[in-house]
N, CA, C and O of each residue as an XYZ file, in Angstrom:
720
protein
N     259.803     -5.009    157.067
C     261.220     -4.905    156.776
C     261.504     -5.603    155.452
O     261.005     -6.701    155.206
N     262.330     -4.946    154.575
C     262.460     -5.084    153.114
C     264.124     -6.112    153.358
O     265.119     -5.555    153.822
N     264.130     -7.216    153.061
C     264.991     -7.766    153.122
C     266.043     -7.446    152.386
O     265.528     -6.809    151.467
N     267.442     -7.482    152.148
C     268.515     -7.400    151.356
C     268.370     -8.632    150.217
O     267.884     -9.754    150.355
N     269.062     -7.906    148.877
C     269.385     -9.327    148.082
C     270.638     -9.274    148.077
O     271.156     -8.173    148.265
N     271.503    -10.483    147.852
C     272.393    -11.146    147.672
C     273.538    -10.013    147.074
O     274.699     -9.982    147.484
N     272.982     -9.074    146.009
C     273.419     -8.370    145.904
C     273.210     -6.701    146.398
O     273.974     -5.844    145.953
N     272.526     -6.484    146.988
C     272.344     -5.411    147.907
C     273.645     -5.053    148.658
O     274.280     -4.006    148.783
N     273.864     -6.778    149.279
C     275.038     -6.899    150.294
C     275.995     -6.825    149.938
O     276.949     -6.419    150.602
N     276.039     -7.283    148.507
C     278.161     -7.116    148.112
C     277.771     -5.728    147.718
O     278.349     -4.862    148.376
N     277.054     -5.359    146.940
C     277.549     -3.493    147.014
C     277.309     -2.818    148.369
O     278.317     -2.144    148.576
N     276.710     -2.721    149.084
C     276.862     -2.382    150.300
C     278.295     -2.057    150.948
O     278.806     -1.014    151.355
N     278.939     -4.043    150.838
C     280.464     -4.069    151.316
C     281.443     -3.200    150.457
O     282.170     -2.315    150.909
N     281.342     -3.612    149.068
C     282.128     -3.150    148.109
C     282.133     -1.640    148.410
O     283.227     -1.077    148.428
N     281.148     -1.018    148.620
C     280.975      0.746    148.375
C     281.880      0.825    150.040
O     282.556      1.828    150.268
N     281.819      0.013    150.797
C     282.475      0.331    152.261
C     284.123     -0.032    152.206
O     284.991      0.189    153.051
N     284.208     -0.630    150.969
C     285.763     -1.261    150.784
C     286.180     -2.146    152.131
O     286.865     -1.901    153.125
N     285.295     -3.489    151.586
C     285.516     -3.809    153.211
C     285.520     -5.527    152.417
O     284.690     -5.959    151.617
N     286.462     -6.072    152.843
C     286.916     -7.790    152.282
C     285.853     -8.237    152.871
O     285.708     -7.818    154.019
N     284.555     -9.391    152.232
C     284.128    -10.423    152.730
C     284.911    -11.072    154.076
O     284.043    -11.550    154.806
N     286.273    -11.253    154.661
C     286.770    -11.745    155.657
C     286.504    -10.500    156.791
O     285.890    -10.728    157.833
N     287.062     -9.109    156.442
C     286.425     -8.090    157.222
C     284.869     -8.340    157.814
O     284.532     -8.501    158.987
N     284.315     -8.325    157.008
C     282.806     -8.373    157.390
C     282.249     -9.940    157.883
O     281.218    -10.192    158.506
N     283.261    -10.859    157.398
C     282.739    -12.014    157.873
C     283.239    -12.023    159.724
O     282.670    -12.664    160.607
N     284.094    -11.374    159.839
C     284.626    -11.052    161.321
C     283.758    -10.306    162.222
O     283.230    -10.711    163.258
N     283.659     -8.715    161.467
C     282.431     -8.092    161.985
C     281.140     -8.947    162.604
O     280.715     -8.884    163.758
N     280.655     -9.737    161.543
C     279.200    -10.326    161.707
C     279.322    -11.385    162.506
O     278.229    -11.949    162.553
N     280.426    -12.142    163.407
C     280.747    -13.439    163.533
C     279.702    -14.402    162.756
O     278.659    -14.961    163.095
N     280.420    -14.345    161.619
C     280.196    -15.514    160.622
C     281.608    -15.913    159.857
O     282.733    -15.491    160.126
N     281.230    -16.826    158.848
C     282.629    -17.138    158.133
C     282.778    -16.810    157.399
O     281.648    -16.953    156.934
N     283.796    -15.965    155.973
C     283.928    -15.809    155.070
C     283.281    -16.790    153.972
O     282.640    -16.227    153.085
N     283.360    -17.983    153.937
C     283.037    -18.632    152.959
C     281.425    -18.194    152.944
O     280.735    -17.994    151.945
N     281.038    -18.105    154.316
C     279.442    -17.928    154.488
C     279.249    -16.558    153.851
O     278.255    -16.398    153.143
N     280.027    -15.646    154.017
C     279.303    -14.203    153.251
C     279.538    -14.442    150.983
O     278.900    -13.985    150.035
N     280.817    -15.407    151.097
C     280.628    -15.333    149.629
C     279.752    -15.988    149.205
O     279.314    -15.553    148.139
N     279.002    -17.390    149.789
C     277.796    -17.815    149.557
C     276.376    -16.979    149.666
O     275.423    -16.873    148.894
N     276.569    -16.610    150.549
C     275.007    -15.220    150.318
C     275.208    -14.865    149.645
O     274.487    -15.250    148.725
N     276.329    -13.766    149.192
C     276.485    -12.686    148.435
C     276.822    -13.365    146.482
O     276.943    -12.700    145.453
N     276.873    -14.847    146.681
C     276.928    -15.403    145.089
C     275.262    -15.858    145.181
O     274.773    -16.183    144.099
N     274.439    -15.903    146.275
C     273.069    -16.620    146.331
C     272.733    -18.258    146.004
O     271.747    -18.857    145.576
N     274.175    -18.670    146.465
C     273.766    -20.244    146.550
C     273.570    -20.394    147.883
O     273.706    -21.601    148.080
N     273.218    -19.607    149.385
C     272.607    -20.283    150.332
C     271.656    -19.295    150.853
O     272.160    -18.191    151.064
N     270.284    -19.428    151.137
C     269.773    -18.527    152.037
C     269.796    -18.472    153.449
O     269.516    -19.539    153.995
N     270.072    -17.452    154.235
C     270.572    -17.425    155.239
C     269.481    -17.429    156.482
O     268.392    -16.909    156.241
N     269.657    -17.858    157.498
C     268.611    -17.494    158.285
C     268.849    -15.750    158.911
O     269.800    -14.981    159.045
N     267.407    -15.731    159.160
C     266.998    -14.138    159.833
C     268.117    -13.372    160.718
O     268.478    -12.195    160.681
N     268.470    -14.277    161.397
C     269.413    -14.513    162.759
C     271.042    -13.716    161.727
O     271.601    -12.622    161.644
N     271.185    -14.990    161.190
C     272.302    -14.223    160.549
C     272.829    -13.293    159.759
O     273.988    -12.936    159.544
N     271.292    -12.802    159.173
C     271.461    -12.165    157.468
C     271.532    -10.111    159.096
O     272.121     -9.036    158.982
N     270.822    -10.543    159.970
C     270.515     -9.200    160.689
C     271.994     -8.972    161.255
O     272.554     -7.889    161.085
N     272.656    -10.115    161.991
C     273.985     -9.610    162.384
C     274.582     -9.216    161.069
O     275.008     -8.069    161.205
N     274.827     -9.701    159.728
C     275.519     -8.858    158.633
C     275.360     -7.039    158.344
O     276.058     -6.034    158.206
N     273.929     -7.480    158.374
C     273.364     -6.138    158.356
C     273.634     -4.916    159.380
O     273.672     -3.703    159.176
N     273.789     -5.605    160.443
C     274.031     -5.041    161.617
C     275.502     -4.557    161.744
O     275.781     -3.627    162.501
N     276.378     -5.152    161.046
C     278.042     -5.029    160.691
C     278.139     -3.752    159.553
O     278.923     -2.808    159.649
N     277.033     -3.981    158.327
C     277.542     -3.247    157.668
C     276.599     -1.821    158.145
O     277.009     -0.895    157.444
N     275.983     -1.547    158.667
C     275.333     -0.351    159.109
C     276.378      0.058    160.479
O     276.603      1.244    160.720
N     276.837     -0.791    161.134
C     277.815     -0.269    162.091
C     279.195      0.232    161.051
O     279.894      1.235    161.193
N     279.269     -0.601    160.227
C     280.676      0.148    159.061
C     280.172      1.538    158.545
O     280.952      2.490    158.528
N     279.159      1.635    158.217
C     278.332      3.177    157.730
C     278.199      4.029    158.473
O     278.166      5.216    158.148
N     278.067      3.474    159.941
C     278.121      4.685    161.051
C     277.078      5.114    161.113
O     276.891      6.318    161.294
N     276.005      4.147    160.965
C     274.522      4.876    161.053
C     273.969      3.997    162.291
O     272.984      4.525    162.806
N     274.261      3.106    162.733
C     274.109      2.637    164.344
C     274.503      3.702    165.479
O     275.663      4.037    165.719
N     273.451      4.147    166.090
C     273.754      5.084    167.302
C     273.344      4.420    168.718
O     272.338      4.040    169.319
N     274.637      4.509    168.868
C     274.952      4.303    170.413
C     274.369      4.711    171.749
O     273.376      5.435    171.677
N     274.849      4.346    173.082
C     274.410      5.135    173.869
C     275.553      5.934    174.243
O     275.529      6.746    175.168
N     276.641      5.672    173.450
C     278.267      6.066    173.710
C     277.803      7.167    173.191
O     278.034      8.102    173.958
N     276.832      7.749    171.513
C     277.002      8.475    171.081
C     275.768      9.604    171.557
O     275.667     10.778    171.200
N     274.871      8.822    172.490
C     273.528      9.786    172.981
C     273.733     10.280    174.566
O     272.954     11.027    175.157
N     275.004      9.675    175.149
C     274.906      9.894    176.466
C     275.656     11.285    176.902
O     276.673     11.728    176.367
N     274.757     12.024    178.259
C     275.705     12.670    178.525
C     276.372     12.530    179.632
O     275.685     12.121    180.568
N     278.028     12.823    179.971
C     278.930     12.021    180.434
C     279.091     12.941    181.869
O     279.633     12.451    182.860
N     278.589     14.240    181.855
C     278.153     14.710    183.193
C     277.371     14.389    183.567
O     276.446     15.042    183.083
N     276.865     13.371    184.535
C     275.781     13.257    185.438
C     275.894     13.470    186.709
O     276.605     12.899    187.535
N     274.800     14.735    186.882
C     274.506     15.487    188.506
C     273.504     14.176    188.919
O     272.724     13.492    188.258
N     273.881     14.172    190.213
C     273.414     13.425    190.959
C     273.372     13.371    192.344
O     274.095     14.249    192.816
N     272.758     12.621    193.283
C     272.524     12.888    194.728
C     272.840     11.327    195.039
O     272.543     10.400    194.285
N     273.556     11.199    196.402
C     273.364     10.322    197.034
C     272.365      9.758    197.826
O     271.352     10.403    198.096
N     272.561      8.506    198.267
C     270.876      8.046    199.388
C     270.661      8.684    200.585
O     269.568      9.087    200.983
N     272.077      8.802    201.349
C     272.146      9.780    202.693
C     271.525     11.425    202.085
O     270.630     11.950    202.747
N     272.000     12.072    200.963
C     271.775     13.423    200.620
C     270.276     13.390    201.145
O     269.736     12.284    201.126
N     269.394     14.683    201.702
C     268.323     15.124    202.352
C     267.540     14.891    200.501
O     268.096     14.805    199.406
N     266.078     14.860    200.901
C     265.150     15.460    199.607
C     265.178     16.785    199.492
O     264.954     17.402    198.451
N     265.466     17.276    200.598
C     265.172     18.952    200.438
C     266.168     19.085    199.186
O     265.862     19.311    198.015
N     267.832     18.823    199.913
C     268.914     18.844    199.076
C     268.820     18.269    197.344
O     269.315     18.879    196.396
N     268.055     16.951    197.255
C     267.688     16.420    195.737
C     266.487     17.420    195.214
O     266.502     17.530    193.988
N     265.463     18.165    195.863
C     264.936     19.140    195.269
C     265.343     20.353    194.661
O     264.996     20.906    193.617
N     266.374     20.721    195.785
C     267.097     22.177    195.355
C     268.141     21.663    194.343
O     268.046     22.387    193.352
N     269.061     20.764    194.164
C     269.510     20.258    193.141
C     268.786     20.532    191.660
O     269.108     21.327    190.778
N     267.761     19.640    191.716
C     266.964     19.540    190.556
C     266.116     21.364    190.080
O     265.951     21.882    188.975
N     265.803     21.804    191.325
C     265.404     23.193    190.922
C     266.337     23.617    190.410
O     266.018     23.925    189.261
N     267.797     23.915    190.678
C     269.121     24.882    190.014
C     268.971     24.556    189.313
O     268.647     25.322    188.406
N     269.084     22.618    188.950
C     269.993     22.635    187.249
C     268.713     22.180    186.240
O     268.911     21.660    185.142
N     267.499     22.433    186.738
C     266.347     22.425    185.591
C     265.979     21.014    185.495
O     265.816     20.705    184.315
N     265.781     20.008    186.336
C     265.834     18.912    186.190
C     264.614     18.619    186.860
O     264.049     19.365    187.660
N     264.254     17.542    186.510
C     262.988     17.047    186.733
C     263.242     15.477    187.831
O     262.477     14.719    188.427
N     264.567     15.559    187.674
C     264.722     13.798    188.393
C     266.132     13.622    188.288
O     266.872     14.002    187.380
N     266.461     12.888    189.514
C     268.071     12.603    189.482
C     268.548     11.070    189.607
O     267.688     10.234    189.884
N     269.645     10.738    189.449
C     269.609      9.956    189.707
C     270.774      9.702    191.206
O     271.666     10.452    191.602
N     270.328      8.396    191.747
C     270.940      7.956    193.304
C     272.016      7.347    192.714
O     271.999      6.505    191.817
N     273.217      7.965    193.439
C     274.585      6.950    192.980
C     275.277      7.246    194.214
O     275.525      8.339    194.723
N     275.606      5.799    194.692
C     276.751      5.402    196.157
C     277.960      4.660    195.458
O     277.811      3.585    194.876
N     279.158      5.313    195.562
C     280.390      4.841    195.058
C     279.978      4.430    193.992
O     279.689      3.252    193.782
N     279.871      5.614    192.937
C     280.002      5.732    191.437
C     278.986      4.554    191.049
O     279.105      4.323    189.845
N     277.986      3.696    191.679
C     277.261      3.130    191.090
C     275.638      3.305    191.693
O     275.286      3.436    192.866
N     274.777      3.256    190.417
C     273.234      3.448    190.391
C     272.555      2.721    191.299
O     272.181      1.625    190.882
N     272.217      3.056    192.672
C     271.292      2.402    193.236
C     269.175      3.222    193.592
O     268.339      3.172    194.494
N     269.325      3.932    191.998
C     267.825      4.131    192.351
C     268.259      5.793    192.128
O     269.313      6.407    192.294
N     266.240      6.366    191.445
C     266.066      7.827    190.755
C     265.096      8.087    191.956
O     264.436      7.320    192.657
N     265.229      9.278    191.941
C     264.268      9.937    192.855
C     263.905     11.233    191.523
O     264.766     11.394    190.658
N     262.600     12.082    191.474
C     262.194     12.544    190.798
C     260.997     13.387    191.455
O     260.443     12.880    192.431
N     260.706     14.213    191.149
C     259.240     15.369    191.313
C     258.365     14.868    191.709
O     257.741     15.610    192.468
N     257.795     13.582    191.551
C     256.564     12.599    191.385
C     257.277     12.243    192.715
O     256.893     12.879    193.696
N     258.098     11.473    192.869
C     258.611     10.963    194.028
C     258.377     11.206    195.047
O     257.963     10.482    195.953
N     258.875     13.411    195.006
C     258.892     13.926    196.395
C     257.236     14.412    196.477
O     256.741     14.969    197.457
N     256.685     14.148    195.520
C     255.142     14.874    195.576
C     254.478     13.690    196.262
O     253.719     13.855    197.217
N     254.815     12.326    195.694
C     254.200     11.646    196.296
C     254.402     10.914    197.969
O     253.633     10.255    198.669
N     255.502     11.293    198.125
C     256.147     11.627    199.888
C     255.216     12.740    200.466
O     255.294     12.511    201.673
N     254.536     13.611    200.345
C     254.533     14.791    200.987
C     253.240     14.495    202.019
O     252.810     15.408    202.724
N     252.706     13.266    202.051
C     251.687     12.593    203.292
C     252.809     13.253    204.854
O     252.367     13.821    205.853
N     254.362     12.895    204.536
C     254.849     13.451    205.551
C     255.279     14.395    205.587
O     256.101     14.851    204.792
N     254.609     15.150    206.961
C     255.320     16.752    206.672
C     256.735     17.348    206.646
O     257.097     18.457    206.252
N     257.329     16.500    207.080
C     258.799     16.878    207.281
C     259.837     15.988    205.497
O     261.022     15.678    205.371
N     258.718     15.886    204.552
C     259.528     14.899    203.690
C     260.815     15.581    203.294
O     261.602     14.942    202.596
N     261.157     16.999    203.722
C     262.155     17.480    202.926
C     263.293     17.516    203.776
O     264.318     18.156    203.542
N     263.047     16.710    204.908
C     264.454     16.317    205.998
C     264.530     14.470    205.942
O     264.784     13.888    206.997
N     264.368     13.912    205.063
C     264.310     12.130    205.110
C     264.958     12.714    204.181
O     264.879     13.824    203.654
N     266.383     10.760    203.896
C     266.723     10.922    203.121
C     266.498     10.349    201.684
O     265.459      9.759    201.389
N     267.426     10.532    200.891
C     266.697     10.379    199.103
C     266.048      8.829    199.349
O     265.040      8.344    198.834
N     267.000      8.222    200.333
C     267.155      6.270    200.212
C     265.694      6.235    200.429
O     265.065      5.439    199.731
N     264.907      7.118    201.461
C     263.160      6.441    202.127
C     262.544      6.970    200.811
O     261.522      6.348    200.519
N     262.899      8.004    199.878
C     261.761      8.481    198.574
C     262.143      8.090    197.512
O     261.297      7.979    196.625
N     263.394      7.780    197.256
C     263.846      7.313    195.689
C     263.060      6.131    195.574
O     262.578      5.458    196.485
N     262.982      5.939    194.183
C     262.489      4.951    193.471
C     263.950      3.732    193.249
O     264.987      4.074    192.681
N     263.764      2.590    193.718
C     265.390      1.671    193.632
C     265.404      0.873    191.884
O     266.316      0.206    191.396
N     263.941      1.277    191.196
C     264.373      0.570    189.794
C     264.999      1.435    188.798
O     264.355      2.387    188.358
N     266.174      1.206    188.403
C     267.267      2.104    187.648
C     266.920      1.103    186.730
O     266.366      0.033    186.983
N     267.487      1.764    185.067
C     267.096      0.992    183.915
C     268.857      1.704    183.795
O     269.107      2.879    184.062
N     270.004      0.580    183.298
C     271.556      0.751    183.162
C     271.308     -0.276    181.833
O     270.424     -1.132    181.826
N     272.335     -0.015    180.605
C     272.723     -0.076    179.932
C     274.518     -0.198    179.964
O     275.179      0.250    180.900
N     275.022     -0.774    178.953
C     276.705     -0.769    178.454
C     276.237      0.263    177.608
O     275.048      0.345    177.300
N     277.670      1.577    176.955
C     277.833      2.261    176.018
C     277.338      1.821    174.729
O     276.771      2.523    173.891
N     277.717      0.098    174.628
C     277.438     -0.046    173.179
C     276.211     -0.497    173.157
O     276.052     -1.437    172.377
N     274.855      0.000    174.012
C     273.666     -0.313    173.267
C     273.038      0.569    172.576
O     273.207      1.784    172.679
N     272.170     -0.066    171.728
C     272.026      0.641    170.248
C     270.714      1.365    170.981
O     270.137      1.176    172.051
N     270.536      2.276    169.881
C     269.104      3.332    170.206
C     267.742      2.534    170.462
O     266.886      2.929    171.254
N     267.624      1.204    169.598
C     266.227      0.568    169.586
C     266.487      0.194    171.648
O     265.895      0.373    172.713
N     267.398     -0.226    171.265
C     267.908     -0.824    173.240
C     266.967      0.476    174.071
O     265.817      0.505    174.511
N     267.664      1.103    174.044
C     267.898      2.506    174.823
C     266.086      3.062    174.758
O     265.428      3.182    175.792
N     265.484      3.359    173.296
C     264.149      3.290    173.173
C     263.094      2.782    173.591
O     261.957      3.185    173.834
N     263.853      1.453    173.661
C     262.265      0.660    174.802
C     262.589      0.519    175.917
O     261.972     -0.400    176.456
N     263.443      1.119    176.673
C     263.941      0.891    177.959
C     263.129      2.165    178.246
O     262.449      2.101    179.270
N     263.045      3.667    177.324
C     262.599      4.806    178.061
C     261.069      4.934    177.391
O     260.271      5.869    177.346
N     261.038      3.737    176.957
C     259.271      3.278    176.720
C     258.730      2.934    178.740
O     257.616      3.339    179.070
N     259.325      2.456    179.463
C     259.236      2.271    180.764
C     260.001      3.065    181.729
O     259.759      2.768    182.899
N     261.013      4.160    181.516
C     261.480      4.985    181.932
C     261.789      6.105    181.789
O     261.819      6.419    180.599
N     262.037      6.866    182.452
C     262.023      8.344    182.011
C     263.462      8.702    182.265
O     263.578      9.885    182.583
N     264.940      7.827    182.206
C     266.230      7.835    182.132
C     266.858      6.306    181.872
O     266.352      5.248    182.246
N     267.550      6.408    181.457
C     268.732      5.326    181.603
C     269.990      6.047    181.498
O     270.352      7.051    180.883
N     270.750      4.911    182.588
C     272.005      5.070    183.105
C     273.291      4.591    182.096
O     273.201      3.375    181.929
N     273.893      4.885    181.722
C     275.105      3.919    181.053
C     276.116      3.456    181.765
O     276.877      4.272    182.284
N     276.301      2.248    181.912
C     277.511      1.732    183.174
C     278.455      1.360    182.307
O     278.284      0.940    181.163
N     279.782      1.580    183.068
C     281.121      0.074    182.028
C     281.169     -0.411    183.667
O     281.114      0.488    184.506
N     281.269     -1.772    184.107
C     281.815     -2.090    185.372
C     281.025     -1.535    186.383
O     281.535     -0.927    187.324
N     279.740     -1.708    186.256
C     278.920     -1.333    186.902
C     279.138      0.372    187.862
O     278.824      0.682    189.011
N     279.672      1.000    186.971
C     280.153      2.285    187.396
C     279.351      3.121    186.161
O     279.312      2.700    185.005
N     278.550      4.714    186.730
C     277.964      5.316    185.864
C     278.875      5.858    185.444
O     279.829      6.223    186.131
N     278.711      6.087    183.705
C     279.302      7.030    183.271
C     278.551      7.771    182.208
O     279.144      7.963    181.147
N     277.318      8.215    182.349
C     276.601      8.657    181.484
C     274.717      8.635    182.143
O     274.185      8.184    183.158
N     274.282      9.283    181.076
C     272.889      8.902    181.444
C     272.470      9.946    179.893
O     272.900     10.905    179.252
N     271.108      8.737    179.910
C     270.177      9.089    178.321
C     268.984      9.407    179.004
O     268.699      8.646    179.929
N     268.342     10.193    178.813
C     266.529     10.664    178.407
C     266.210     11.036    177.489
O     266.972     11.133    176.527
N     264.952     11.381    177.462
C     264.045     11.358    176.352
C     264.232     12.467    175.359
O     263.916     12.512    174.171
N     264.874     13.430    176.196
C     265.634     14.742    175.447
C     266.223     14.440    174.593
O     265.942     14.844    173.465
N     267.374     13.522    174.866
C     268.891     13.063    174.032
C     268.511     12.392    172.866
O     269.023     12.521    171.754
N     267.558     11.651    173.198
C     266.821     10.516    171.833
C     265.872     11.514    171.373
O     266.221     11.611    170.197
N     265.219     12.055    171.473
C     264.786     13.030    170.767
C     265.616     14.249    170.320
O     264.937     15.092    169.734
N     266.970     14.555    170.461
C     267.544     15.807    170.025
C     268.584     15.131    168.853
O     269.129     15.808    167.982
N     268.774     13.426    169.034
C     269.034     12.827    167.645
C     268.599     12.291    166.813
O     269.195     11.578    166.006
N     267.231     12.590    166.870
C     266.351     11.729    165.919
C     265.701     12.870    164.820
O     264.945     12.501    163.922
């Protein structure tokens, strides 16, 4: 990573028309602190120079969200719903895996692998999702950024987006790949 200079950052702001106090707000830092970087009488630590950076790339609109990768229909099955029922689900709408939600919140994915790996019992397609789902959900807030969202589906094959522990969204590997 190619660090910013001192002046990188005031044209950066300047081209965003954005007051040192603007951006010192953005970054929670202080104004006096951004005119000192940006004149190069203090060097800043890592910590702080990344939240600036992080302000003025959120002012550019080049920070992507999960607000901006999620989609805000999510089909889904409950724990009582049958597997048969989370299979035929997932067969209609082309899906490979759903996710478990009881009163609008994520308690666990059930998926293909799931019911394949149930099928020791013969009847797996009358139990419900709760005995085959998988209970580790990977949930996110709207405002996490793509790197967030990226290494979460480095270990998963969905994440959920909650506000108030209520879903309102869900990301896969599709979505991050259809904005990248």
């Amino acid at each position: 990573m190619e660090l910013p200079t001192p002046q990188d950052l005031r044209q950066r702001r300047t081209e965003l028309d954005l007051t040192q106090s603007t951006l010192a707000e953005m970054a929670s830092v202080s104004q006096p602190l951004i005119a000192r970087i940006e004149g190069g009488d203090v060097d800043p630590r890592l910590s702080t120079l990344r939240r600036i950076v992080n302000a003025l790339e959120e002012a550019e609109g080049s920070v992507v969200r999960a607000d901006d990768l999620m989609n805000e229909d999510v089909t889904s099955v409950a724990p009582d719903d049958s597997v048969h029922f989370a299979r035929d689900v997932m067969l209609d709408e082309g899906f490979s895996q759903l996710p478990v939600i009881r009163d609008g919140r994520p308690v666990g994915i059930i998926s293909n692998s799931d019911i394949r790996h149930a099928q020791e019992n013969d009847d797996v397609g009358t139990l419900p999702v709760a005995d085959v789902m998988r209970e580790s959900v990977t949930t996110v807030e709207r405002s996490a950024t793509l790197e967030e969202i990226d290494a979460a589906l480095d270990h998963h094959s969905a994440v959920l987006v909650v506000e108030s522990g209520e879903t309102i969204g869900i990301v896969t590997e599709a979505d991050v790949a259809a904005r990248v």
